[in-house]
VOVEX-912444 format. One record per residue (C-alpha): residue in one letter; x, y, z; residue number from 1. Coordinates in nm, 4 decimals, m for minus. Layout:
<nodes>
(node 'a'; (X; Y; Z); NUM),
...
</nodes>
This chain:
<nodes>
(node 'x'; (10.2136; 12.8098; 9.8244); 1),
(node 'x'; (10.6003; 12.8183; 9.8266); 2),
(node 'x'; (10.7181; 12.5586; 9.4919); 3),
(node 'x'; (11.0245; 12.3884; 9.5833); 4),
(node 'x'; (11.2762; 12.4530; 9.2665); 5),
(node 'x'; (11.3506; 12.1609; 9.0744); 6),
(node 'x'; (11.7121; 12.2557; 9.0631); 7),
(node 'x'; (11.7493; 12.1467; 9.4127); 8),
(node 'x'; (11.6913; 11.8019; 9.2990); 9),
(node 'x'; (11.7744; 11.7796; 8.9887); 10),
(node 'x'; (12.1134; 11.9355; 9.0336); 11),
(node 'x'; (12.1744; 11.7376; 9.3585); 12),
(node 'x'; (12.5744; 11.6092; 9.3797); 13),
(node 'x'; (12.5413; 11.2304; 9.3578); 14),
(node 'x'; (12.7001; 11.2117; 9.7064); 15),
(node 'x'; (12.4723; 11.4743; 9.7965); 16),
(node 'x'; (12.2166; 11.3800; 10.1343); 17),
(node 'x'; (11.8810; 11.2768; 9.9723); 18),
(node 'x'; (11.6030; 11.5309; 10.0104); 19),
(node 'x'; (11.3551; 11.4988; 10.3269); 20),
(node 'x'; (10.9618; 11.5456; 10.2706); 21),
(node 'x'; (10.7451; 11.5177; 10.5403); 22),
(node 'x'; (10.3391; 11.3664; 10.4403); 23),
(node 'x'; (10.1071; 11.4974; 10.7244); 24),
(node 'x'; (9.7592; 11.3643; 10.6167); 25),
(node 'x'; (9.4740; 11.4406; 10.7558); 26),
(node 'x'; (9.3534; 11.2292; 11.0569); 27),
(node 'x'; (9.0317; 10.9812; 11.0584); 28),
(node 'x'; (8.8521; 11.0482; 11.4092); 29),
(node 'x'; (8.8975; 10.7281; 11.6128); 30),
(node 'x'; (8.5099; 10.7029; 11.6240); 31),
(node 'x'; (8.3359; 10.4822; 11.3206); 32),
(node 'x'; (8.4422; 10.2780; 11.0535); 33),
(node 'x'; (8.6331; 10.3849; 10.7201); 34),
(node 'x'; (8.4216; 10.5179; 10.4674); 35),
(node 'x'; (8.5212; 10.4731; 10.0923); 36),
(node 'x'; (8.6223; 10.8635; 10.1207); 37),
(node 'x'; (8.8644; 10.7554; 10.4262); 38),
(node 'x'; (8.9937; 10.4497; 10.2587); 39),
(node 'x'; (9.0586; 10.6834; 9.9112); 40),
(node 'x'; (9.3195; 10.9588; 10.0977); 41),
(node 'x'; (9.4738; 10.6666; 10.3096); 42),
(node 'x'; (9.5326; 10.4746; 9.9744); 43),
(node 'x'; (9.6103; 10.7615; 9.8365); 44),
(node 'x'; (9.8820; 10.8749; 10.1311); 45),
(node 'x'; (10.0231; 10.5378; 10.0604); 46),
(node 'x'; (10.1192; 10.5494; 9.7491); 47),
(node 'x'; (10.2770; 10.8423; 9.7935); 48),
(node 'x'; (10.4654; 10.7087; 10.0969); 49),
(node 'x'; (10.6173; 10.4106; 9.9635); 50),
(node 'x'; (10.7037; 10.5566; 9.6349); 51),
(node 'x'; (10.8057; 10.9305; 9.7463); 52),
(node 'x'; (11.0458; 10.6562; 9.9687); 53),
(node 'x'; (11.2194; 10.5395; 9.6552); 54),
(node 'x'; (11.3785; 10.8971; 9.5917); 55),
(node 'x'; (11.3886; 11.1018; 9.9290); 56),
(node 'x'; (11.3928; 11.0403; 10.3369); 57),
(node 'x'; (11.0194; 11.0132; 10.3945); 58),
(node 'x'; (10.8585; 11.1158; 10.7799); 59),
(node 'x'; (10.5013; 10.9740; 10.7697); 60),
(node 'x'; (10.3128; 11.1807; 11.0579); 61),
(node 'x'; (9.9329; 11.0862; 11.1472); 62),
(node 'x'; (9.9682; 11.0910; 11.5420); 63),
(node 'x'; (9.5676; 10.9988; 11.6822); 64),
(node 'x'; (9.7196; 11.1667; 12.0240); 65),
(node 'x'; (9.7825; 11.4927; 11.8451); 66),
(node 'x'; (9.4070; 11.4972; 11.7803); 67),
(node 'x'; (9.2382; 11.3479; 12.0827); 68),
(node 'x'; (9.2078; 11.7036; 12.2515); 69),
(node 'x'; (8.9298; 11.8299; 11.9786); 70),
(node 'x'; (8.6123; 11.8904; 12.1196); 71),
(node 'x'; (8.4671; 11.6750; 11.8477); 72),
(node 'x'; (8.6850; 11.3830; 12.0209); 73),
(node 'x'; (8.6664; 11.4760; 12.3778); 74),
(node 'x'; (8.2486; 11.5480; 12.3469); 75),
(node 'x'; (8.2223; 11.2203; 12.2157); 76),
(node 'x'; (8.3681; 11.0281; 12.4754); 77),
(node 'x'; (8.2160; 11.2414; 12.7754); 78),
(node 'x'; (7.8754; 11.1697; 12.6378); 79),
(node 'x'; (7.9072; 10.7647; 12.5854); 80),
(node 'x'; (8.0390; 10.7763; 12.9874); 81),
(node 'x'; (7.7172; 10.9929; 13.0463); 82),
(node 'x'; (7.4846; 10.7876; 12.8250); 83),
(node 'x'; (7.6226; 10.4488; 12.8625); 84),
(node 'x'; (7.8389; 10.4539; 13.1956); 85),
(node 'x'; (8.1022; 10.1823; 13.1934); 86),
(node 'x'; (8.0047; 9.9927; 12.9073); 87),
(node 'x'; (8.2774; 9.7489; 12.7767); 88),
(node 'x'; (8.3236; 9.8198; 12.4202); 89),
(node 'x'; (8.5863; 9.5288; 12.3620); 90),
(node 'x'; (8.3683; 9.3306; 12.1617); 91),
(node 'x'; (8.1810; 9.6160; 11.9488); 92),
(node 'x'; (8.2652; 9.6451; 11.5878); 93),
(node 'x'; (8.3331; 9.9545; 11.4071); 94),
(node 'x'; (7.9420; 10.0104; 11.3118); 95),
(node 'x'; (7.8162; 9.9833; 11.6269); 96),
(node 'x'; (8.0591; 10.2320; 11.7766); 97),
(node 'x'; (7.9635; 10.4428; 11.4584); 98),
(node 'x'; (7.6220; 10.3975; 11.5404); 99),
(node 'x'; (7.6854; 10.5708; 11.8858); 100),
(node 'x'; (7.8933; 10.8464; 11.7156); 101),
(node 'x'; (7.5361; 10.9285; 11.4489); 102),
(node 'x'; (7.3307; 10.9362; 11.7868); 103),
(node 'x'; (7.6118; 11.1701; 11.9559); 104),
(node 'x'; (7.6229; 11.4177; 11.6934); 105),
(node 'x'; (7.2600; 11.4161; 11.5795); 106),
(node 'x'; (7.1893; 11.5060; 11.9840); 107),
(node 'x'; (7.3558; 11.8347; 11.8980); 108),
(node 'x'; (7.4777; 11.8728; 12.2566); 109),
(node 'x'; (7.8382; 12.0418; 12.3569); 110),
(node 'x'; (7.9591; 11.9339; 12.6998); 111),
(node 'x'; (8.0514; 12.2573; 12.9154); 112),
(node 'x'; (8.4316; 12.3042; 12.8738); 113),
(node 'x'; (8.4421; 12.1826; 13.2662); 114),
(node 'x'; (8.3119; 11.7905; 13.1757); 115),
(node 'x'; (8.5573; 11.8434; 12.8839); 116),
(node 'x'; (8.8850; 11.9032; 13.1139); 117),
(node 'x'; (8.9484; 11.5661; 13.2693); 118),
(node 'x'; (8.9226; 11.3907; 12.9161); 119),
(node 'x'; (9.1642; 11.7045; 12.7797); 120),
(node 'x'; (9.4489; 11.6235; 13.1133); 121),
(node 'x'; (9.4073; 11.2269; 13.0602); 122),
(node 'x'; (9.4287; 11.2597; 12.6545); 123),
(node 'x'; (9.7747; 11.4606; 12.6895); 124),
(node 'x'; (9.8924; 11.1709; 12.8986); 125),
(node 'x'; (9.8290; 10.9064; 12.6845); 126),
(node 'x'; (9.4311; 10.7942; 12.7597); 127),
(node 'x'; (9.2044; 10.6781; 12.5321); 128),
(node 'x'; (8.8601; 10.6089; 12.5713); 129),
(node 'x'; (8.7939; 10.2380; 12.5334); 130),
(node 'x'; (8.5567; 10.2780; 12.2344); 131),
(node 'x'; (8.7902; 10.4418; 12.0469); 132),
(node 'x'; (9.0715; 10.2166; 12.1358); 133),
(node 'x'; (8.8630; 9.9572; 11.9812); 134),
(node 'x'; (8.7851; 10.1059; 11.6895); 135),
(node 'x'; (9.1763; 10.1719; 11.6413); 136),
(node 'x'; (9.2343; 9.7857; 11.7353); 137),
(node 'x'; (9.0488; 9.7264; 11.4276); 138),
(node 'x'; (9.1688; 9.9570; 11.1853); 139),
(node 'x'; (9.4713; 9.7604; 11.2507); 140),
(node 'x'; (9.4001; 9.4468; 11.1339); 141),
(node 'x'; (9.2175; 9.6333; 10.8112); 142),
(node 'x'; (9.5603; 9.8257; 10.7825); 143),
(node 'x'; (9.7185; 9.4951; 10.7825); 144),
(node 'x'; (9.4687; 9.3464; 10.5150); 145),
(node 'x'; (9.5434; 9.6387; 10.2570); 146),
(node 'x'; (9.8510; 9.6474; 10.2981); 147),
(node 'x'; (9.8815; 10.0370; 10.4730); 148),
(node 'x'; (10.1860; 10.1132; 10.6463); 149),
(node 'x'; (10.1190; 10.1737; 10.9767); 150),
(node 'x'; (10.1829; 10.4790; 11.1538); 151),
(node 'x'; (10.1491; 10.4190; 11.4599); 152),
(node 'x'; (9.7602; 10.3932; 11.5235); 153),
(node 'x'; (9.8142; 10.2518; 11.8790); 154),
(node 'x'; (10.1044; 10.4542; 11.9664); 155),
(node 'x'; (10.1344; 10.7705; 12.1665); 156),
(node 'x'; (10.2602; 11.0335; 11.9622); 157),
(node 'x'; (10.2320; 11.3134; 12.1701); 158),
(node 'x'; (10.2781; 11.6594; 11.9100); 159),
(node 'x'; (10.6048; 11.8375; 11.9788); 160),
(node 'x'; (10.4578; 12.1729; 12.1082); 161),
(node 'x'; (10.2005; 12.2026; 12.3893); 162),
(node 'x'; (9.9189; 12.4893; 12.2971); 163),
(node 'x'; (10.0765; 12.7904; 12.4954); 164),
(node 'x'; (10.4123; 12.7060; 12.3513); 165),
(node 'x'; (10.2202; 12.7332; 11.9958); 166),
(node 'x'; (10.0185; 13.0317; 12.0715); 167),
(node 'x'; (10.3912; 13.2027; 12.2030); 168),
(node 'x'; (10.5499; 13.0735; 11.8331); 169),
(node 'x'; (10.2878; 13.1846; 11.6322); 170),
(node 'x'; (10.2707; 13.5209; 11.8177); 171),
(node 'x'; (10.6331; 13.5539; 11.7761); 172),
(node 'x'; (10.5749; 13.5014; 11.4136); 173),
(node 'x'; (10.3558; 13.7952; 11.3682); 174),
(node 'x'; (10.0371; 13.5576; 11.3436); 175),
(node 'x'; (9.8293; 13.5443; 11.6207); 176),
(node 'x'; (9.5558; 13.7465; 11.7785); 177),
(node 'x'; (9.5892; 13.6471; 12.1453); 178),
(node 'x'; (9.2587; 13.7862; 12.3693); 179),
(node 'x'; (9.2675; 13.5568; 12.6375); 180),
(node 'x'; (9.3558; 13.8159; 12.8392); 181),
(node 'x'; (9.0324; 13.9685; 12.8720); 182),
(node 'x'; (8.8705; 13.6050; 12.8778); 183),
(node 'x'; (8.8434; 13.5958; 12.4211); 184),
(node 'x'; (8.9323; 13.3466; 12.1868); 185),
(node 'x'; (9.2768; 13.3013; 12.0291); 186),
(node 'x'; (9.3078; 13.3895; 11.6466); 187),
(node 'x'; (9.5663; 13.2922; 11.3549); 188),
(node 'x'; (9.6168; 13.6023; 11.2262); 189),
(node 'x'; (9.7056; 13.6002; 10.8328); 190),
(node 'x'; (9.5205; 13.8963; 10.7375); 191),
(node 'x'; (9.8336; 14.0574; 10.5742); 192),
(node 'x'; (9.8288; 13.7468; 10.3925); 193),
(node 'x'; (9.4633; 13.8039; 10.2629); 194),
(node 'x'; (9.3592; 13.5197; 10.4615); 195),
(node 'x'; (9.0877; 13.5937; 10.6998); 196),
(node 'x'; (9.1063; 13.5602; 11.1097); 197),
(node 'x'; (9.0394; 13.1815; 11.1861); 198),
(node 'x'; (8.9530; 13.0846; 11.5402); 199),
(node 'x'; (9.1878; 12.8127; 11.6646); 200),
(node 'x'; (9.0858; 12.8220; 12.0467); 201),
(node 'x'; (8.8058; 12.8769; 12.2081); 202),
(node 'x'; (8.6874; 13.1274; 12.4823); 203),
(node 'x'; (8.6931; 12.8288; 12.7411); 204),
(node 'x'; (9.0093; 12.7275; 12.6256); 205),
(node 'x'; (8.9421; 12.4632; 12.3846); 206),
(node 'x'; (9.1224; 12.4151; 12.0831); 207),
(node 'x'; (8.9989; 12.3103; 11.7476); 208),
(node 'x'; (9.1953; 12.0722; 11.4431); 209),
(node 'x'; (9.3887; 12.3511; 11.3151); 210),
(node 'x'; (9.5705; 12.4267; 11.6080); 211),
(node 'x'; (9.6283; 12.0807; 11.6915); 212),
(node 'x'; (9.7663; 12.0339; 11.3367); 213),
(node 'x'; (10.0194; 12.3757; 11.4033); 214),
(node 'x'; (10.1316; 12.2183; 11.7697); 215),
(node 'x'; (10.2265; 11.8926; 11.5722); 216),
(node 'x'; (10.3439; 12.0788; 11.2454); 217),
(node 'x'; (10.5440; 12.3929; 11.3213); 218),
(node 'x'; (10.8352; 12.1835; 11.5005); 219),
(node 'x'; (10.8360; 11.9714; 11.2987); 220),
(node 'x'; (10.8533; 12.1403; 10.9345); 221),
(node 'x'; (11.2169; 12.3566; 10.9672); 222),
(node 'x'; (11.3894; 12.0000; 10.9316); 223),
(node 'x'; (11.2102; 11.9252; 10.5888); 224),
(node 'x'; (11.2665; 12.0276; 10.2323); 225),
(node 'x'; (10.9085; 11.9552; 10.1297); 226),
(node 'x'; (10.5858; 11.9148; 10.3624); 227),
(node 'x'; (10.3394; 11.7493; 10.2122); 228),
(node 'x'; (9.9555; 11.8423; 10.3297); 229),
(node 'x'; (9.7285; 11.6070; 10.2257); 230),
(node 'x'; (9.3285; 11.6230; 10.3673); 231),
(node 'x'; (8.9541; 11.6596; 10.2599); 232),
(node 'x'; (8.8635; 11.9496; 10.0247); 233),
(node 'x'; (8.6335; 12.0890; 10.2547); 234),
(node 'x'; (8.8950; 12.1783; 10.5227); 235),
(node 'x'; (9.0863; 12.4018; 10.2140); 236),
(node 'x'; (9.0373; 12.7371; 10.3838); 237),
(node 'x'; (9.2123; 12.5741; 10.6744); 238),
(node 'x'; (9.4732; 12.3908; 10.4802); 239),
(node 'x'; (9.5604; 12.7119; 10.3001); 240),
(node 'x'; (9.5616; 12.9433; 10.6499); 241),
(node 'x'; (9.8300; 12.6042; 10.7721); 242),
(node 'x'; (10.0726; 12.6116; 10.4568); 243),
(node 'x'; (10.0979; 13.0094; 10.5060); 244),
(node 'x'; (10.2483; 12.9668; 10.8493); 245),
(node 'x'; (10.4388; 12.6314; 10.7419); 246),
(node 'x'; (10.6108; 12.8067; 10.4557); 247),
(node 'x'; (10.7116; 13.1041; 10.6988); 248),
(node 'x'; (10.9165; 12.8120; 10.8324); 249),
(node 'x'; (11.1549; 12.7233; 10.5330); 250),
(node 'x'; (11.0125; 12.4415; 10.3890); 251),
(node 'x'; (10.8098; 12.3942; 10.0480); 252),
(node 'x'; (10.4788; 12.3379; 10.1680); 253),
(node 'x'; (10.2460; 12.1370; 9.9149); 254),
(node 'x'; (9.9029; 12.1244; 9.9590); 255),
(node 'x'; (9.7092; 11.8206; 9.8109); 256),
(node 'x'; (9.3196; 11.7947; 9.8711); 257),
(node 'x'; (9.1554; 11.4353; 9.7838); 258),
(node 'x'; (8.7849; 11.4969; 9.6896); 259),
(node 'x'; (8.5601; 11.2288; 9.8988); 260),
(node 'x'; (8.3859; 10.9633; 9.7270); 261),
(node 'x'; (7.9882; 10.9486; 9.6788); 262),
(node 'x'; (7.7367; 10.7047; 9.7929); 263),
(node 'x'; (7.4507; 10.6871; 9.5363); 264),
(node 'x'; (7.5142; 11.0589; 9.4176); 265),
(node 'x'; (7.5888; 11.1586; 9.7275); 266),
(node 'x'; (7.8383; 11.3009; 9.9759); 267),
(node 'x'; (7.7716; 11.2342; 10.3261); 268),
(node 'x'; (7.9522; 11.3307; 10.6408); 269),
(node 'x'; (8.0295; 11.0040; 10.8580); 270),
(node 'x'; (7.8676; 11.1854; 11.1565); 271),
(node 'x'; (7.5252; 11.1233; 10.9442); 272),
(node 'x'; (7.6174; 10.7215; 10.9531); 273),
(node 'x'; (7.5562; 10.5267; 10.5745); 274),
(node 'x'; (7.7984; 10.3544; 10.5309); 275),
(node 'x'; (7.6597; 10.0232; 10.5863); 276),
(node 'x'; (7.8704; 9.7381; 10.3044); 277),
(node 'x'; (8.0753; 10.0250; 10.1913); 278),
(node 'x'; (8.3124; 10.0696; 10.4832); 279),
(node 'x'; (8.6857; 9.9087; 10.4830); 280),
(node 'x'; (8.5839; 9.5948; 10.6671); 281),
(node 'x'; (8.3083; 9.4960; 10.4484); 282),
(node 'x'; (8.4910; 9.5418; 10.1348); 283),
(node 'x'; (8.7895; 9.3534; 10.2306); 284),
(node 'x'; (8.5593; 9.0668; 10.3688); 285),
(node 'x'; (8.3730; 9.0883; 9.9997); 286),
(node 'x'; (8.7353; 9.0311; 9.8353); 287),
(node 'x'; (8.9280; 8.8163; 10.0270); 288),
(node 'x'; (8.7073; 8.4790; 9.9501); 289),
(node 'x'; (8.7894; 8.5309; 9.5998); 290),
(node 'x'; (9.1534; 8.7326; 9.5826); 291),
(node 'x'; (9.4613; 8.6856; 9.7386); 292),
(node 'x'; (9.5879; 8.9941; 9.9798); 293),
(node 'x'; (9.8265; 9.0959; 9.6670); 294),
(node 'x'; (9.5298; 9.1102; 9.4620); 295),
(node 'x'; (9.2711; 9.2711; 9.6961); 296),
(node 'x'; (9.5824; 9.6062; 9.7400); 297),
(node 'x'; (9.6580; 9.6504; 9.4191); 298),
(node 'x'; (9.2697; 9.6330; 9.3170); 299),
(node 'x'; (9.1747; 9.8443; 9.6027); 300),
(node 'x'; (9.4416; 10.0998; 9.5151); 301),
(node 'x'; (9.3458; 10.1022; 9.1073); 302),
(node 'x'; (8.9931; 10.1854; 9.1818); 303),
(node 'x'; (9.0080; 10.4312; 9.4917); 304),
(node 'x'; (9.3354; 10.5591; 9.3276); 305),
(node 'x'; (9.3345; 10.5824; 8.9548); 306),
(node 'x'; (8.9751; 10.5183; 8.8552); 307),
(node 'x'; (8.7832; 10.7665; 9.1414); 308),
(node 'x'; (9.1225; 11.0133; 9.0747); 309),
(node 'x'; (9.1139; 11.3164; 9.2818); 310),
(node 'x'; (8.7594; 11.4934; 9.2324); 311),
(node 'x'; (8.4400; 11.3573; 9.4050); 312),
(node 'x'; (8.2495; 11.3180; 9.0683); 313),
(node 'x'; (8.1996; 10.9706; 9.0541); 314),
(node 'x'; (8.0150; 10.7710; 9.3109); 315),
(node 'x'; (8.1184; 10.4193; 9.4776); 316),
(node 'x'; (8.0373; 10.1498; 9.2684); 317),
(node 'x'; (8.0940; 9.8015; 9.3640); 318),
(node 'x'; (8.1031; 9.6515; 8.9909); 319),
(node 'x'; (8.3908; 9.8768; 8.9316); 320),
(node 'x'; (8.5577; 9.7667; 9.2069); 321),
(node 'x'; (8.5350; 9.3993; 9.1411); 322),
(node 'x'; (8.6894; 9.5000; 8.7351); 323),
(node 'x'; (9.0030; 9.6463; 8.8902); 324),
(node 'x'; (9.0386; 9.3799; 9.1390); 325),
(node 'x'; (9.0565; 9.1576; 8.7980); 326),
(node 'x'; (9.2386; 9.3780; 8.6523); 327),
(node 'x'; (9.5084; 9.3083; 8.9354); 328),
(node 'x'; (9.4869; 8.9760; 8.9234); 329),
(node 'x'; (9.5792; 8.9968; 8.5602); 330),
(node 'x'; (9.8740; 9.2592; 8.6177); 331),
(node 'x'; (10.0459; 9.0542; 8.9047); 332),
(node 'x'; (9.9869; 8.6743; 8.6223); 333),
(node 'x'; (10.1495; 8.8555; 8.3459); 334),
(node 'x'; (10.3850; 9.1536; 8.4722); 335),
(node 'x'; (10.7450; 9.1258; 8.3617); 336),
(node 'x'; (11.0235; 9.1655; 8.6077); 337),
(node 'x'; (11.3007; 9.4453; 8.5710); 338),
(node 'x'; (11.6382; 9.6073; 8.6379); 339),
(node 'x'; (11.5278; 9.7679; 9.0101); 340),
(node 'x'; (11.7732; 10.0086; 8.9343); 341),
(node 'x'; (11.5438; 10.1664; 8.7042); 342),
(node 'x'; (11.2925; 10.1839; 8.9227); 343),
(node 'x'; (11.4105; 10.5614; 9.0901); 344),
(node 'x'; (11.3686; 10.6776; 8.7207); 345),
(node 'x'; (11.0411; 10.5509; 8.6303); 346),
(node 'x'; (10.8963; 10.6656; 8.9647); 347),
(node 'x'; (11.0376; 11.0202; 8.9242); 348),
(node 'x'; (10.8630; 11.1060; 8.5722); 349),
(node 'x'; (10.5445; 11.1274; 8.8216); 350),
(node 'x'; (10.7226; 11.4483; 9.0114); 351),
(node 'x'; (10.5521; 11.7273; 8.8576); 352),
(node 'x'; (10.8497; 11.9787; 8.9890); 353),
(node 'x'; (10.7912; 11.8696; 9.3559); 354),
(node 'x'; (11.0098; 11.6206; 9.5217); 355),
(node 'x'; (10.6822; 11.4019; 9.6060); 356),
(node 'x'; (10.5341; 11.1202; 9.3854); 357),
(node 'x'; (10.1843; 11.1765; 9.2445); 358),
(node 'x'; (9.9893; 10.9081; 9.3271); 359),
(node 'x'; (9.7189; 10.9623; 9.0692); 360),
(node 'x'; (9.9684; 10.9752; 8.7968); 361),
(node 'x'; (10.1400; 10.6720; 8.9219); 362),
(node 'x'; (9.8519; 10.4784; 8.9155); 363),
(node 'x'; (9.7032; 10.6301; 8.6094); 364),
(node 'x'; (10.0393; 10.5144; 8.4435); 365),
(node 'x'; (9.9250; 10.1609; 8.5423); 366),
(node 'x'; (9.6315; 10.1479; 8.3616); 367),
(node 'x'; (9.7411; 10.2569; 8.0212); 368),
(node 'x'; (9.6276; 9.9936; 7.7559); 369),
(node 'x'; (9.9765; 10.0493; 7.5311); 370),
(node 'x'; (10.2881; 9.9483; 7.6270); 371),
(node 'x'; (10.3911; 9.6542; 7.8143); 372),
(node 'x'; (10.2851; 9.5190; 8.1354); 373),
(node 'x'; (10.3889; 9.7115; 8.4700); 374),
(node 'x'; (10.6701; 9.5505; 8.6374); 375),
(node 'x'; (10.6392; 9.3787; 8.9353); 376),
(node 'x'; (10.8994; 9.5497; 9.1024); 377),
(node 'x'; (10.7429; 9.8807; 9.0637); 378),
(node 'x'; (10.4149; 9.6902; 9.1711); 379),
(node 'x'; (10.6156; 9.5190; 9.4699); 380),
(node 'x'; (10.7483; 9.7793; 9.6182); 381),
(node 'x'; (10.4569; 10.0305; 9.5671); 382),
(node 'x'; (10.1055; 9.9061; 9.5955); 383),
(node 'x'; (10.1447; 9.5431; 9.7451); 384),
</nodes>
């Protein structure tokens, strides 16, 4: 992992063009609703967003479009058309969508890569499947409610490379393993990296996350001082195989994994369902009766943020949740206001040598039972 020398912005001239860092989070599949391990990274990529934005030129890319051509995406819509025709999904919520998702992954069934085609063509266009579209209607308003900048959820955000443009750079790059020429697979190739081969299309053609992520990624990255990487810590053989080729590029390439959060001991995949009164729209439904919106984010952002902090040791527990949503309510009663022009400085002792903000230290800092009352400028312009 290339470190980005604090010199470059320590040192900067005062009339000197502020750094750029670009945060490319992992995306949520269109497909259920947000689990308390979904709702901790986007917390957590927020944060990081709106302060990193206080001290450098901040790109926020999480394009849905990029990742629509996944067979996980594109199987899933081919089988509700085959198992539920032309249903009208505008009135479904998030669970019951979900609840089709369980039954489409628990069939264990892969659609032949010709079923898979039309959905492929009509994704790159701009299509998405109605049930999805839903499900990203809602995340909306629940994006809204706590307070997430929105990245464009709706949008078409097409990547800036199509796949045989990628395959070309990466090959160009020394990095591929191309056999598609004698009907094979296509393979990043980092093995004089000591990183192993890693599939990235298929032999029908299909391409998986990781070479969505380098179509969207590798134009993107030359124009950035810092990339930031932030995703699950089971995709870290991936995520380490992506910051290799991203670093080729120029930029320092920072890879942050967010552990996922436990239900009753336990980590679950979403495609196994359980997330019933845990997901984003239950919780903020729980809150809002009893907290104002300025409450419920800066609550929801102490616990998932500060009190879970980055491992996947402790499991959800509502009880916490309601202390640091009165914990909030306390902060925002009491907090002093002061000079903003402080602000860059107090936000930049939670650096660490990289040019991003550290959201768990940030957060952390909050909490600290000496010293006087965070400021609600900091709290204004960072977690409301």
């Amino acid at each position: 992992m290339t470190v980005l020398p604090l010199e470059r912005t320590r040192d900067r001239a005062p009339d000197a063009p502020r750094p750029r860092v670009l945060l490319a989070p992992v995306t949520v599949t269109p497909s259920k609703p947000l689990t308390p391990s979904h709702l901790k990274g986007l917390l957590w990529t927020d944060v990081m967003f709106r302060a990193t934005g206080q001290l450098a030129d901040v790109a926020y890319r999480y394009s849905h479009t990029t990742y629509h051509p996944t067979e996980q995406t594109l199987g899933f819509w081919e089988f509700l058309d085959r198992t539920c025709g032309d249903g009208d999904y505008a009135d479904l919520t998030e669970e019951r969508i979900g609840d089709l998702y369980v039954a489409f992954r628990a069939a264990g069934e892969r659609a032949p890569a010709a079923a898979l085609r039309p959905y492929a063509d009509a994704a790159e266009d701009g299509w998405v499947h109605p049930a999805s579209r839903r499900v990203l209607e809602l995340w909306a308003g629940q994006y809204a409610g706590l307070g997430l900048h929105d990245p464009g959820l709706l949008a078409h955000q097409p990547p800036g490379l199509g796949l045989d443009e990628t395959i070309g750079r990466l090959t160009a790059m020394g990095m591929c393993l191309d056999l598609r020429a004698v009907g094979g697979p296509v393979h990043l190739d980092l093995t004089r990296h000591g990183l192993p081969l890693r599939q990235i299309v298929n032999g029908q053609g299909r391409p998986n996350y990781l070479a969505c992520a380098l179509r969207e990624l590798l134009p993107l990255a030359p124009d950035f001082d810092e990339v930031v990487l932030l995703y699950d810590r089971e995709l870290d053989p991936d995520y380490q195989q992506l910051s290799r080729v991203l670093s080729a590029l120029g930029p320092a390439v920072r890879r942050v994994p967010v552990g996922r959060v436990p239900i009753d001991g336990v980590i679950r995949s979403a495609r196994h369902g359980g997330w019933r009164d845990h997901h984003a729209g239950s919780l903020l439904a729980a809150a809002r009766p009893e907290y104002d919106d300025p409450v419920v984010r800066l609550g929801m952002r102490l616990y998932f943020i500060a009190t879970l902090g980055p491992g996947q040791q402790q499991s959800f527990r509502a009880p916490l949740l309601r202390q640091c949503l009165k914990r909030a309510e306390r902060m925002l009663a009491s907090g002093p206001w002061t000079d903003p022009a402080e602000l860059a400085e107090r936000l930049g002792r939670h650096r660490r040598g990289h040019l991003h903000v550290d959201p768990y230290r940030l957060t952390s800092s909050l909490l600290g039972r000496k010293g006087p009352a965070p400021a609600l400028d900091l709290l204004s312009a960072v977690f409301l």
